[in-house]
C-alpha positions, 0 to 999 in steps of 0.5 A, spaced: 628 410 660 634 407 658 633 401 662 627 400 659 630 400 652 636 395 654 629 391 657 626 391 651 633 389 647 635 384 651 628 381 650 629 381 643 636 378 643 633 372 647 628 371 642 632 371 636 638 365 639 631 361 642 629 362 634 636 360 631 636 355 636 630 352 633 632 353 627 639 349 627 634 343 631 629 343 625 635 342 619 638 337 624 632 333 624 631 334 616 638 332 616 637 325 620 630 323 617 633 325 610 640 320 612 635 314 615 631 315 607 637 314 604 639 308 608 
């Protein structure tokens, strides 16, 4: 039971670093189309 549960935490763990990562490549995409435009 507890196995399954620390499964299931680390499943979720993995889920919000992938989304944070994903994140932090959005603003640094925004960021270097917005320097382009002011170029």
């Amino acid at each position: 039971m507890t196995r399954q549960s620390s499964l299931f935490d680390f499943e979720r763990d993995e889920i919000r670093r992938i989304q944070n990562g994903i994140e932090r490549v959005q603003e640094r995409a925004c960021a270097a189309i917005d320097s382009r435009v002011m170029a």
